[in-house]
N, C-alpha and C positions, 0 to 999 in steps of 0.2 A: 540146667542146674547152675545157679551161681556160682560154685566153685569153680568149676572148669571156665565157665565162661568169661569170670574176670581172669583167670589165669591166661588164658586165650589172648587176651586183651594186651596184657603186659606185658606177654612174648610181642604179639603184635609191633606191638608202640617200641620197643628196644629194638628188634630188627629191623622194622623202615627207620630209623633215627643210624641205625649203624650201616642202611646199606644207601641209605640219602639222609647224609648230617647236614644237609644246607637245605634241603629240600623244604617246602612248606604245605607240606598236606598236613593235616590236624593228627595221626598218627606218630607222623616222623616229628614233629614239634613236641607231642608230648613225648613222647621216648625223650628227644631230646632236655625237657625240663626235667626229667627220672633225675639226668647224671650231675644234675647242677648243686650247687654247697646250700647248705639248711639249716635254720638257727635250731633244729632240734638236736643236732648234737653238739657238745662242745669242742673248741678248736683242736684241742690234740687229739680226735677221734676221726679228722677229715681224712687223713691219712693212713688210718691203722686198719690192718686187718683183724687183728683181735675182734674191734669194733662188728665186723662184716659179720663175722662168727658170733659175736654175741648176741646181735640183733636178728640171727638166724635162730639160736637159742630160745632168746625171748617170745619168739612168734611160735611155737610150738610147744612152749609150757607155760603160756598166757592160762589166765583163768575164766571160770566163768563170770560171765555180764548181768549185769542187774539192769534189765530193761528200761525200768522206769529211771535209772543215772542219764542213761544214752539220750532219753525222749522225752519232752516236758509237752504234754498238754497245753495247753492254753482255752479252747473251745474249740467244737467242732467245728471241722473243713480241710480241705487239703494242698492250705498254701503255710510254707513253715520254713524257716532259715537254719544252715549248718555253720557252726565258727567253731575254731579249736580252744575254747578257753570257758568252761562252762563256770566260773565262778561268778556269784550271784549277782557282782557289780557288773562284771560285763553283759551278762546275759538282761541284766534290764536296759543299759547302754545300745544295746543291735535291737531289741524291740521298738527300742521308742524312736529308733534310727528311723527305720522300715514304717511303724507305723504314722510318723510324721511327715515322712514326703507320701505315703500310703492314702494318707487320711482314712484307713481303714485298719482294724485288727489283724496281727497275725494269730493262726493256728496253732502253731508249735516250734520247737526247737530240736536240732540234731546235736549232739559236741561228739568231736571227731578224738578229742581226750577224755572219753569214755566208750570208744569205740573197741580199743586191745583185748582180747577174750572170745570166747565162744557161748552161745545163746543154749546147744543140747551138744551130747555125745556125740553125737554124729559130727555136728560140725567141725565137732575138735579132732575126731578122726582122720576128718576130709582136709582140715587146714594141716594137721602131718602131714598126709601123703602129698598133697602141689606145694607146702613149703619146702618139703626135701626134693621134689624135683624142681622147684626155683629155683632151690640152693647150687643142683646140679651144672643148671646151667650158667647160674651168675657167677659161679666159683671163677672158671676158667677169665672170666672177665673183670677181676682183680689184677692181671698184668694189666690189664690195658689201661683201665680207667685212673682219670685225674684226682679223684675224691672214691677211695673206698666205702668212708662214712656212709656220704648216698648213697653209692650200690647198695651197702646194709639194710638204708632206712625203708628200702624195696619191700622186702620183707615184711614190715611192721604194714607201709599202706597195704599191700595186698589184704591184711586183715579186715583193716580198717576199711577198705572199700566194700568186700563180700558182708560187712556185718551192716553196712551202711544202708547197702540196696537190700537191703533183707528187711529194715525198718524203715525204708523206702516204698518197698512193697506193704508190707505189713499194715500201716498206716495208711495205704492209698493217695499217696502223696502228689499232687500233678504238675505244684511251684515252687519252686524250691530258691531263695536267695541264698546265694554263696558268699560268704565270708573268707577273710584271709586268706586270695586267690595265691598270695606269693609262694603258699606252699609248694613245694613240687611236685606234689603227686593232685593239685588242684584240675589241670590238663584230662590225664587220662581219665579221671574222677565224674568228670564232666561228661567226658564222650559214653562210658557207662550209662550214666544217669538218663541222656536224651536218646541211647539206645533202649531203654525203658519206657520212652517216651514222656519222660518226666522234663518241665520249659525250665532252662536251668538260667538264672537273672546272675551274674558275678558282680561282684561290687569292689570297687577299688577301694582305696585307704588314700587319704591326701600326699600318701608320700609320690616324687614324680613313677612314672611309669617306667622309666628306661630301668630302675634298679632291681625291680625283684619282679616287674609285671610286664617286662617286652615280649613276651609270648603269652599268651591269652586266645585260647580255641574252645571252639564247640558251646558259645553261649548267645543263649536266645536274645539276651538285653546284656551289655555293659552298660552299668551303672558307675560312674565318673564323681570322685568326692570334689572335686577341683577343678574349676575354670580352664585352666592352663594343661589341665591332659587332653583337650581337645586335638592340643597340635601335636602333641604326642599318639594320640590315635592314629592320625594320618602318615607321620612319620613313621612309625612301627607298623603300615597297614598290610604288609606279609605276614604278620606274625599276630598281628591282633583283627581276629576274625569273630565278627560280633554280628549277629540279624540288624541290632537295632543301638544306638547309644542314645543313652540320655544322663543330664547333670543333676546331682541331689547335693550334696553339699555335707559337711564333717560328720564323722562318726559320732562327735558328741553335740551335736547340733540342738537337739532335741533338749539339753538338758544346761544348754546356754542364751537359747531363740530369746527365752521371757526374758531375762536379768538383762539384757542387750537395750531391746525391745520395749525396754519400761525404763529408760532414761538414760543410752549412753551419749557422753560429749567426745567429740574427738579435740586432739587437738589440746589436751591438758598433761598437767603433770610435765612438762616441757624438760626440766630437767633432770627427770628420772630413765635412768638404765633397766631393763631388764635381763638377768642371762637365764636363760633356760637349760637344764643341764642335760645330760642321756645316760649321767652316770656311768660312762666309759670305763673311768681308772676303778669302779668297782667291781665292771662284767668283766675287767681285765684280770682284776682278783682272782675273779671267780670260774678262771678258765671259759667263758662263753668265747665264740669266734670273734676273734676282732678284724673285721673289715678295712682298709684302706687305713690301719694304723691309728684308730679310731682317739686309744684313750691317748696317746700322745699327743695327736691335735690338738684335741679339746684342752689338752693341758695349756698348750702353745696358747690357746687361745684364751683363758684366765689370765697367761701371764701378760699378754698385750693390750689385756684389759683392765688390768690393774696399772700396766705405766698410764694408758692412756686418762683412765681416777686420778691418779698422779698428776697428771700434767694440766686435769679440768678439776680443780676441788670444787667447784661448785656442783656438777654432778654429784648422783647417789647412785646406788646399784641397788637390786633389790635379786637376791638369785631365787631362782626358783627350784626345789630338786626335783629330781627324776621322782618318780612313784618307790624306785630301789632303795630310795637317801631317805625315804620318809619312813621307813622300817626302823621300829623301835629300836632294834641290835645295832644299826649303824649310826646314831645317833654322835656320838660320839664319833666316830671316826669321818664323818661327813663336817662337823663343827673345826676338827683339826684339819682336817683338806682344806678347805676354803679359807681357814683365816691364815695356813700357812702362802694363800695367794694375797690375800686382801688385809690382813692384819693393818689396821693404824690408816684404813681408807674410810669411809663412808658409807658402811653397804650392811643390810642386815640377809637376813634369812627367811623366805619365806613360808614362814612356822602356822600351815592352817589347815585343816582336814576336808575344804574347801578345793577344786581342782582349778590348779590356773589361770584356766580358762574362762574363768567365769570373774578374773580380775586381770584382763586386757588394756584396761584403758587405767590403769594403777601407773604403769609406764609409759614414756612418750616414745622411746625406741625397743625395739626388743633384740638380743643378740644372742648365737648361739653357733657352734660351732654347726653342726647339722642337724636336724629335728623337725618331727612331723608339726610340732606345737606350730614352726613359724607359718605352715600352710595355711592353720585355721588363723592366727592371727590378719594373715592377705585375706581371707575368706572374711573377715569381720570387717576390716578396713583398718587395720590394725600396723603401722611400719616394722620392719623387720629389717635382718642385717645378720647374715653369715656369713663365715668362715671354716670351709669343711676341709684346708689343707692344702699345701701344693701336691702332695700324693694324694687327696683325697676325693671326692663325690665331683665330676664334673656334671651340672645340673642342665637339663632339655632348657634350651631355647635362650634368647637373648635375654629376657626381661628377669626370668630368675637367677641369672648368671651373673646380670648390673647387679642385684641385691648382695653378691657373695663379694667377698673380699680377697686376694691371693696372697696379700703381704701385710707387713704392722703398720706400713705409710699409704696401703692402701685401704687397712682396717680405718684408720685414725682420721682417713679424707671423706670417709664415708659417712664415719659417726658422727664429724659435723657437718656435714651436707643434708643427711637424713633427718640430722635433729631440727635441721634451722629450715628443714620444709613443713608446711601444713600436709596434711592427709591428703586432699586432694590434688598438690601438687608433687606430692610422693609419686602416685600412682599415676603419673601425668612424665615423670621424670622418667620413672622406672618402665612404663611400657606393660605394667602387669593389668591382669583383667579385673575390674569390678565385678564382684556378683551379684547378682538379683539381693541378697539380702543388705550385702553397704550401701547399695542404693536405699532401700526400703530405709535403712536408720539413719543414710544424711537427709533425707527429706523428714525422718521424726526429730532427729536432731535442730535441721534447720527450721522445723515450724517453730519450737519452742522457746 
């Protein structure tokens, strides 16, 4: 019976994490990523118990499921990918991900944010009775733990797993790419899954590995967005336990290859800035967790951006927003943020329904306080330059470390060093890895 047996599972994985928290068997790691902080709740719920109670709540008067939300067809077969974010732009972005290094179609799709609810009466029956004895038991373990929040969000994956291997089975599913491994219940998820005998493929995200992805078990294939997690693999190799790794390259790869590939020049625009934003001071707004201090960095880092416009007027800036800032409601208040940084410099906004990414070679440097954007820019062949804080992200390895800055006189030695290099003596400077594809576009580049 699924119920009992992911329940089973969960006690499992929380008691080898609680009777060996260093330990590294695939059990005691997951239990251990159970107790870690999650961007599904917002910051003042890490702590609350309210929170724990609530999310006990929710998972026993969830409602029923509409199958066909949870599971998109595509054609028959039963190789198909799971990611928490089923809206229609993402969900064609992971296809063409998978089918581009694939060279083959996928079957279908899971979203783990249509998973809360129950399929028939009975299940809803069955998710009362082991949510109230989850409850029983996680309750007492509210003294102990760092983040109540998480303990809570227990609750919701147990759902969310039992309904998962139900349309695991259901489907006949026997390959499954995983998405957004950082989740914390990604771990136990897994070990489920390949105890179905289902080959579970995880795939990272360009961001480095140390931050949301140093524990990674029970996967058939790790799939690597990024050159540079290689040595991260090895570094983290207790904790990241994989049959097989291989490299494919950005999640939006698929949907930048041709616009690249049909005529990029490096090495232009000489004088132009890029800042790429994460929209901090609005997730600050908006109650989301803020990490490592996040929107006041990013602020620090507008304002040492702006003397630095100051002090080079021939420079231009071109900001880029966040996906947040491009929401019609913020419109306004994203226009007032930035010109209360940049007013009376040189720099516009850029205003285009068009993703970023697909205008890399617009600027000759790109800068940002911290953001996955600058990964794919290194992955395109693209220069880059951050500042994530003296409190903030220390980044794996020498070579993306050079690229960070820690101070305004070390931002300022950087921004002309980087600018007054060509591409390929950037990547010569800095120590970072070419990928297979800036190869492929300086030899298209250099034939023409």
């Amino acid at each position: 019976m699924v119920h009992i047996k992911t329940w089973i599972l969960f006690i499992r994985t929380i008691i080898s994490y609680a009777l060996s928290p260093k330990g590294s068997s695939k059990y005691s790691l997951a239990g251990k990523k159970l107790f870690l902080l999650t961007f599904r709740y917002p910051d003042k719920s890490k702590h609350s118990f309210g929170f724990f109670i609530k999310k006990y709540i929710e998972a026993i008067t969830c409602k029923r499921i509409n199958p066909d939300d949870v599971c998109h067809i595509y054609k028959s077969g039963d190789t198909f990918f799971y990611d928490n974010d089923s809206s229609i732009i993402n969900e064609k972005a992971r296809k063409e991900h998978i089918e581009y290094f694939l060279k083959q179609s996928i079957n279908g799709s899971i979203w783990k944010d249509k998973l809360i609810g129950y399929f028939s009466l009975t299940d809803k029956l069955l998710q009362v009775i082991f949510e109230t004895l989850l409850f029983i038991l996680l309750l007492p373990l509210t003294v102990f733990v760092e983040y109540e929040g998480s303990l809570g969000m227990i609750f919701i994956e147990y759902v969310e797993l039992v309904n998962l291997i139900k349309i695991i089975k259901k489907e006949e599913v026997k390959t499954l790419y995983y998405y957004s491994i950082y989740e914390k219940d990604s771990n136990i998820s897994s070990i489920a899954l390949q105890n179905r005998g289902v080959r579970v493929n995880k795939i990272t995200s360009l961001t480095p590995l140390k931050f949301w992805n140093s524990i990674i078990i029970a996967a058939d294939k790790l799939i690597l967005c990024d050159m540079n997690q290689l040595d991260e693999v090895e570094e983290y190799k207790s904790t990241i336990q994989a049959d097989v790794i291989e490299v494919w390259g950005p999640e939006t790869i698929a949907g930048s290859a041709a616009h690249y590939l049909n005529g990029v020049k490096y090495d232009t625009n000489k004088d132009v800035i890029g800042f790429y934003s994460t929209a901090a001071y609005i997730r600050a707004m908006q109650g989301d967790v803020d990490h490592k201090n996040s929107a006041r960095n990013e602020d620090l880092v507008k304002a040492y951006l702006a003397e630095y416009l100051e002090a080079n007027p021939a420079k231009r800036l071109i900001v880029f927003p966040h996906p947040r800032e491009k929401r019609v409601e913020n419109k306004k208040l994203v226009e007032d943020h930035y010109c209360s940084f940049f007013n009376g410099l040189n720099y516009t906004i850029y205003d285009s329904h068009l993703s970023s990414s697909l205008c890399f070679d617009a600027v000759d440097l790109g800068l940002a306080m911290y953001s996955s954007v600058m990964y794919e820019r290194v992955y395109f062949g693209f220069k880059c330059l951050m500042m994530p804080g003296e409190d903030g992200l220390e980044l794996p390895g020498k070579a993306l470390n050079y690229i960070c800055a820690k101070s305004k006189e070390e931002l300022f030695a950087k921004a002309d060093l980087f600018s007054n290099l060509t591409v390929l003596e950037y990547f010569e400077k800095t120590g970072l890895k070419q990928s297979p594809f800036m190869s492929e576009l300086l030899n298209n580049s250099n034939s023409k």
